[in-house]
C-alpha positions as CSV (number, residue, x, y, z in Angstrom):
1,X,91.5,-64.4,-72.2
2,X,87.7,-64.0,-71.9
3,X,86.4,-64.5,-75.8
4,X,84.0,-66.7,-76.5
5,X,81.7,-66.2,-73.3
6,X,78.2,-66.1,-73.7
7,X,76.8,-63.2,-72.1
8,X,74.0,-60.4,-71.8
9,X,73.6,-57.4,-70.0
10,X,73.4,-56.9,-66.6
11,X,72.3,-53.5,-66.4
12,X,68.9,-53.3,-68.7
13,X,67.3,-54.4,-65.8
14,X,64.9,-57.2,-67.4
15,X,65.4,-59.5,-64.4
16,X,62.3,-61.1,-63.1
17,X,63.7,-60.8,-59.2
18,X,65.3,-58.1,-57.6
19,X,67.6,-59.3,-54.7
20,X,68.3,-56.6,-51.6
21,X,70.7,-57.1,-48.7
22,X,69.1,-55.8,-45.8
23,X,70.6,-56.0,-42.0
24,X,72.8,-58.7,-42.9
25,X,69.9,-61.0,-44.9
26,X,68.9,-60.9,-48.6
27,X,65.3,-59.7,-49.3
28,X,63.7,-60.8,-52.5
29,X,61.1,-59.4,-54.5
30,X,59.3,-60.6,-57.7
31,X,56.6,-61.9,-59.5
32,X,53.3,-60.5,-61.7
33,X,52.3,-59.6,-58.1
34,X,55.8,-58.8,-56.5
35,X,55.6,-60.5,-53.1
36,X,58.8,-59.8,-50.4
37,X,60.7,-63.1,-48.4
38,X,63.3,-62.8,-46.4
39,X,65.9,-65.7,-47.2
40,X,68.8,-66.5,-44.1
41,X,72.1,-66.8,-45.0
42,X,75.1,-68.6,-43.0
43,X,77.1,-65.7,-43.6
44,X,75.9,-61.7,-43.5
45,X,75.2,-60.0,-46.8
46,X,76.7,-56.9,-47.2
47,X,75.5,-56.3,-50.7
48,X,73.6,-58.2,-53.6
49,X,74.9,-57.4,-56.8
50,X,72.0,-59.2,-58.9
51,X,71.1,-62.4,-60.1
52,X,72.3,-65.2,-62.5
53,X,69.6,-66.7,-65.3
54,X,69.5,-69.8,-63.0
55,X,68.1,-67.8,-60.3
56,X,70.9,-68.0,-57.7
57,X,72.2,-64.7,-56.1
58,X,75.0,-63.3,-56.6
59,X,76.5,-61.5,-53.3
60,X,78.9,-59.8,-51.2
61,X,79.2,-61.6,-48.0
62,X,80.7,-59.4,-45.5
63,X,81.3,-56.1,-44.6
64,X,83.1,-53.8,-46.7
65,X,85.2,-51.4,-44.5
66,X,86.3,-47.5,-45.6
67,X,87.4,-45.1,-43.5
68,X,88.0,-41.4,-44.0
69,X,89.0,-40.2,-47.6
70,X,87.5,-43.6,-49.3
71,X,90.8,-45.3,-48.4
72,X,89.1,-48.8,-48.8
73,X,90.7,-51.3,-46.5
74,X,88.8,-54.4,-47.2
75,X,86.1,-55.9,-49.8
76,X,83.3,-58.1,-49.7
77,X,83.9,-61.7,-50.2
78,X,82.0,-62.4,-53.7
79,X,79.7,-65.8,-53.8
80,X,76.6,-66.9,-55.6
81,X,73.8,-68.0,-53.0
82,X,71.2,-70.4,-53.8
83,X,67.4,-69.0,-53.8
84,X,67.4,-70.7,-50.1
85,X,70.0,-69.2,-48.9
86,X,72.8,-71.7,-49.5
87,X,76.1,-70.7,-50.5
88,X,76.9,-72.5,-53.3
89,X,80.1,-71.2,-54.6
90,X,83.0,-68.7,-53.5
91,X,84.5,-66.5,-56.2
92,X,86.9,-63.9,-55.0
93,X,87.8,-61.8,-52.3
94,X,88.2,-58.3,-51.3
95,X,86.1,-57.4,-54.1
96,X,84.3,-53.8,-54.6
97,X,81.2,-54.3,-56.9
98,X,80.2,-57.0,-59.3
99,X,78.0,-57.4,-62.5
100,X,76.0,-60.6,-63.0
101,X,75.2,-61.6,-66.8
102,X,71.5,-62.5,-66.7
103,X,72.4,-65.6,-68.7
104,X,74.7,-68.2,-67.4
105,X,77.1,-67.2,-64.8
106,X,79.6,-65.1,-65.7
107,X,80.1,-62.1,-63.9
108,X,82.8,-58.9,-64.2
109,X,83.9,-57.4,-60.7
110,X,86.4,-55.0,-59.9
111,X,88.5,-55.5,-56.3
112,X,89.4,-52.7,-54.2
113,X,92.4,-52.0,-56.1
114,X,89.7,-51.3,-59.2
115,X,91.6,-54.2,-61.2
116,X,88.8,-55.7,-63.3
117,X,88.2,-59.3,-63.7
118,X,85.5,-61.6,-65.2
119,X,84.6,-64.5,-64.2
120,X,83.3,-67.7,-66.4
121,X,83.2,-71.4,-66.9
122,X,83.7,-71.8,-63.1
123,X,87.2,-69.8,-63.1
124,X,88.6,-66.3,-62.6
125,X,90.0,-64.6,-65.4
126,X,92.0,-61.4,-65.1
127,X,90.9,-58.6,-68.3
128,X,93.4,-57.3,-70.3
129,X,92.6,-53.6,-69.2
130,X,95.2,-51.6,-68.4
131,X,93.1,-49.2,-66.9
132,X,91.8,-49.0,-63.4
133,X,88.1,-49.8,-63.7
134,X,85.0,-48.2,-61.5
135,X,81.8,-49.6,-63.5
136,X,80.6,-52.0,-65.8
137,X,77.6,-51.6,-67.6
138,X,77.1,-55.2,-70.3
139,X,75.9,-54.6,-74.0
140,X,72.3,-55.5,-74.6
141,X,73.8,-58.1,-77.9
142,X,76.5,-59.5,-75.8
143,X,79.0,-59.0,-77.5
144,X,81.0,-57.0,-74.9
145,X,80.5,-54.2,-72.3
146,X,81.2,-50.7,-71.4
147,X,83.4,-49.4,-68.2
148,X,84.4,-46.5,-67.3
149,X,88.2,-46.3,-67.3
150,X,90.8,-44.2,-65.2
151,X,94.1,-43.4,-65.7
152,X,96.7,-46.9,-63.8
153,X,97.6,-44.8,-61.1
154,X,94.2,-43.3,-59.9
155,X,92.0,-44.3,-57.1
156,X,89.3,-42.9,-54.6
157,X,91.6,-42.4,-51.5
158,X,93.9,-40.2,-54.6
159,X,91.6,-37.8,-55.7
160,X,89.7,-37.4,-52.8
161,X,93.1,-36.3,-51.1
162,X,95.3,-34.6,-53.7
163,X,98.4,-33.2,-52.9
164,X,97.7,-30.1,-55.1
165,X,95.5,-29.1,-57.7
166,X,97.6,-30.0,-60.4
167,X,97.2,-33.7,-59.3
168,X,93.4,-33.3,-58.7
169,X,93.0,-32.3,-62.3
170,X,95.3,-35.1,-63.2
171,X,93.3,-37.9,-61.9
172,X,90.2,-36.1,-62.7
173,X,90.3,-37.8,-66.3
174,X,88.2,-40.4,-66.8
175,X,86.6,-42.1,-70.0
176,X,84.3,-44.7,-71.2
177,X,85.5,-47.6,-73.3
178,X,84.0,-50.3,-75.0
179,X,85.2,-53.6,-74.4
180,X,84.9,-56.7,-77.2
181,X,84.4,-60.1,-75.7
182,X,85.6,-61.8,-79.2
183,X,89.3,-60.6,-79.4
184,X,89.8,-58.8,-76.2
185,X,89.7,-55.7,-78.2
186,X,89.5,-52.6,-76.6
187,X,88.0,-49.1,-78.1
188,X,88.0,-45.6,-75.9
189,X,84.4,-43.8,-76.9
190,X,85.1,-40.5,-75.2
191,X,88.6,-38.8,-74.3
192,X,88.4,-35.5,-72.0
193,X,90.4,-34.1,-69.0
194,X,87.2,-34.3,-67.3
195,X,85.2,-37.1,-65.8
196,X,82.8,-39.2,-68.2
197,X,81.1,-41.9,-66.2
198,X,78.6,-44.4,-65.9
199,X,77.7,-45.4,-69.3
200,X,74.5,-47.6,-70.2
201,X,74.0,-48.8,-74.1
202,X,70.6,-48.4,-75.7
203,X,68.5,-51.5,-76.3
204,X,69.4,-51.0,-80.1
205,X,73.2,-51.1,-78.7
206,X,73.7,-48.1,-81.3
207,X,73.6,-45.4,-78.3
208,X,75.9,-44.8,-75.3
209,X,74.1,-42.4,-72.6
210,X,76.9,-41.1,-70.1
211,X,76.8,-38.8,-67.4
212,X,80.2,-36.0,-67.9
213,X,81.8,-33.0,-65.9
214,X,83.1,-31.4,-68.8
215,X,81.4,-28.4,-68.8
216,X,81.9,-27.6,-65.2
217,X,78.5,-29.4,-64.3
218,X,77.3,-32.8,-64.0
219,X,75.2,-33.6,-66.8
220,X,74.3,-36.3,-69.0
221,X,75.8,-36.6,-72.6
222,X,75.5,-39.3,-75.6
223,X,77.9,-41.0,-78.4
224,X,77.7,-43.7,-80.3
225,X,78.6,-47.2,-80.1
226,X,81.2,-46.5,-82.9
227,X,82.6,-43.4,-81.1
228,X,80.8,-40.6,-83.0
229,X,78.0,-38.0,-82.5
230,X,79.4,-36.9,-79.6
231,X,76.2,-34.5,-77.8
232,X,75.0,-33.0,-74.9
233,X,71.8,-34.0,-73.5
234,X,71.2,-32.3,-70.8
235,X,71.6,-28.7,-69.6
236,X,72.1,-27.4,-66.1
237,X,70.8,-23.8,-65.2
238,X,72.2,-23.0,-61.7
239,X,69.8,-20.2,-61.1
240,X,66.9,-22.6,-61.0
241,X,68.2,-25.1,-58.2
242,X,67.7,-28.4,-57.2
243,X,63.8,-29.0,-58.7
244,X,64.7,-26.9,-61.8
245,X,67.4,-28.9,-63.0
246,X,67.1,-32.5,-64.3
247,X,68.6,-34.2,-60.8
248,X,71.7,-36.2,-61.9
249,X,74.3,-36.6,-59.4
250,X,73.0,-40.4,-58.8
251,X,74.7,-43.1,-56.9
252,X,73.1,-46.1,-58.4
253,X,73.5,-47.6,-61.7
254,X,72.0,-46.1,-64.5
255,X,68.9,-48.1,-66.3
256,X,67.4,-48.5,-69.4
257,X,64.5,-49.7,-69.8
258,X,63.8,-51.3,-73.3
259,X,59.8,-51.4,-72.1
260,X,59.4,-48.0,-71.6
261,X,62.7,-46.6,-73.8
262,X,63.4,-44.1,-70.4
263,X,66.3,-44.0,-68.1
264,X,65.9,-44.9,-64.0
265,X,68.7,-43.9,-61.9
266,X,68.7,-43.0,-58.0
267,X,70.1,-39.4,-57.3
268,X,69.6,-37.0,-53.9
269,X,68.2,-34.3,-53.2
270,X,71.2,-31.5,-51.5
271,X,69.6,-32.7,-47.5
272,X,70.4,-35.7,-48.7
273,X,67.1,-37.5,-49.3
274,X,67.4,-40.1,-52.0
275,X,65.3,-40.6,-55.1
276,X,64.5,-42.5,-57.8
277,X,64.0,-40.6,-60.8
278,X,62.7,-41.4,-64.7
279,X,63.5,-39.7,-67.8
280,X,63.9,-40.0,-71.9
281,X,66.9,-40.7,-73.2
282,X,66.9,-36.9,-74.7
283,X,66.6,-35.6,-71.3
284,X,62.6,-34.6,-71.1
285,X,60.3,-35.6,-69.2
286,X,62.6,-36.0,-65.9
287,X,60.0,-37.0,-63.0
288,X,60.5,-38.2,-59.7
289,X,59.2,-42.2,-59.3
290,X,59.7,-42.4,-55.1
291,X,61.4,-42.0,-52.5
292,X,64.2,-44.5,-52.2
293,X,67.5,-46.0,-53.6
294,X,68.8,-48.8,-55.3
295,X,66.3,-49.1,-58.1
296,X,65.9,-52.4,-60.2
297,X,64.1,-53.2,-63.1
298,X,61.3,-56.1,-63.0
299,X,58.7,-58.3,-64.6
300,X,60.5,-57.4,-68.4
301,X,60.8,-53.4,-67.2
302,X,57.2,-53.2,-66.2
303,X,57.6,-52.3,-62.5
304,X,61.2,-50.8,-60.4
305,X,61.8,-52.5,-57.2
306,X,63.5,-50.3,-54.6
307,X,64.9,-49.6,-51.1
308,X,62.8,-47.1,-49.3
309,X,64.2,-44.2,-46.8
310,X,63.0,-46.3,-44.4
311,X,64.9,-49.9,-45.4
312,X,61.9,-51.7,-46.6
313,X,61.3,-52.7,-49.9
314,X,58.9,-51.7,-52.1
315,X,57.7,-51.4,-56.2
316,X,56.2,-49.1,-58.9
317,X,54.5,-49.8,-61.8
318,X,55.8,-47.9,-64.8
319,X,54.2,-46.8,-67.4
């Protein structure tokens, strides 16, 4: 049981720090002029996954370890770090990606086995999901979140190895849901054989913007918080390539930006160069911002903090 948690989203990106793990340590970066420290941990970083509204860290300590297939044989031990560096509390182990509230400290996580869990008021609480779970993405009112939702006996090493096509097409059926804090309530958005992923509410919360393979392509699509207006937004041409298409096959999490009302997101290029790219929630005016990966939102949306091709970390302004 998880009602009654106060909590906001963590993937509007309105944090005034944005926390990087970096050979082992955590880089920082923030302010009206965003200045960089380095801040030593006991134990190596593997990953931050954000920050709490008390401005502790939250991390994977660690090294997460998958070998061939994405058979994933160990997780990162989750723990929220002090600004200084000082562990301050253990959560969970073996855990795969986590999703700080910016207000207070809960925060949902999935383990390697993609059971989803929250945790709150200094305890671990199991969700009553019967799904396995690969994102998060929280409501801007709090309220609840989205995740994106796979059929109980699905995971990576699966799909990525199936025994025949039949089974690929199987586990190839993923949908977003909408999950209410208040009475555990659960409400699935989208329902297609194909994958629908990574969803991100609007500021108004009235707007889901998902990226879908249901049209043989990768390309972003919209419904509403209620389940209906089901549209595509964007529209692939093949013919025209990489630089013709809006790029969407992005690894990071999916932004948006009340400030500015666009979408960040990281993608690649096909050699494999990463980027961070902008664009309006009806697909226009798609840009490239930098070179880099990991974006996150700063100073209220005004600036993206990133990781560079070259492992150091830098920011843009936005406009």
């Amino acid at each position: 049981m998880v009602c009654g948690l106060c909590v906001l989203l963590s993937g509007i990106g309105s944090a005034q720090n944005a926390y990087f793990a970096v050979e082992g340590k955590i880089m920082g970066l923030g302010g009206k002029a965003p200045a960089i420290k380095t801040i030593a941990c006991a134990k190596k970083v593997g990953e931050c996954f954000g920050n709490t509204s008390r401005g502790n860290i939250v991390v994977g300590l660690g090294k997460k370890v998958i070998e061939a297939g994405y058979d994933i044989k160990k997780g990162y031990t989750l723990a929220i770090v002090s600004p200084k560096g000082t562990i301050l509390n253990v959560i969970a182990e073996d855990v795969l990606r986590a999703y700080p509230a910016p207000r207070g400290d809960a925060i949902a996580f999935i383990n390697i086995h993609h059971s989803p869990y929250l945790y709150g008021g200094g305890k671990v609480s199991a969700l009553s999901i019967k799904q396995k779970v690969s994102q998060f993405a929280w409501l801007p009112d709090a309220v609840g979140f989205l995740y994106t939702g796979h059929l109980s006996d699905w995971s990576p090493i699966k799909i990525n190895n199936p025994k025949n096509t039949e089974e690929f097409l199987r586990l190839a059926d993923s949908n977003i849901y909408l999950y209410k804090l208040a009475d555990d309530s659960i409400k699935q958005l989208t329902k297609h054989p194909r994958e629908d992923w990574n969803p991100v509410a609007s500021p108004d919360c009235k707007t889901v913007l998902f990226q879908s393979s249901r049209i043989n392509y990768s390309c972003f699509w919209k419904i509403g918080i209620d389940g209906t207006g089901l549209a595509q937004v964007t529209f692939p041409k093949p013919k025209l390539g990489y630089e013709g298409n809006v790029p969407i096959a992005y690894t990071d999490q999916l932004l948006w930006n009340a400030q500015t009302n666009t979408l960040i997101y990281g993608t690649s290029t096909p050699k494999n160069i990463p980027e961070i790219r902008e664009m309006r929630p009806d697909g226009s005016g798609a840009k490239k911002l930098a070179i880099g990966r990991k974006p996150i939102l700063i100073n209220g949306g005004a600036a993206v903090a990133f990781i560079t091709d070259k492992g150091s970390i830098q920011s843009l302004k936005l406009k």
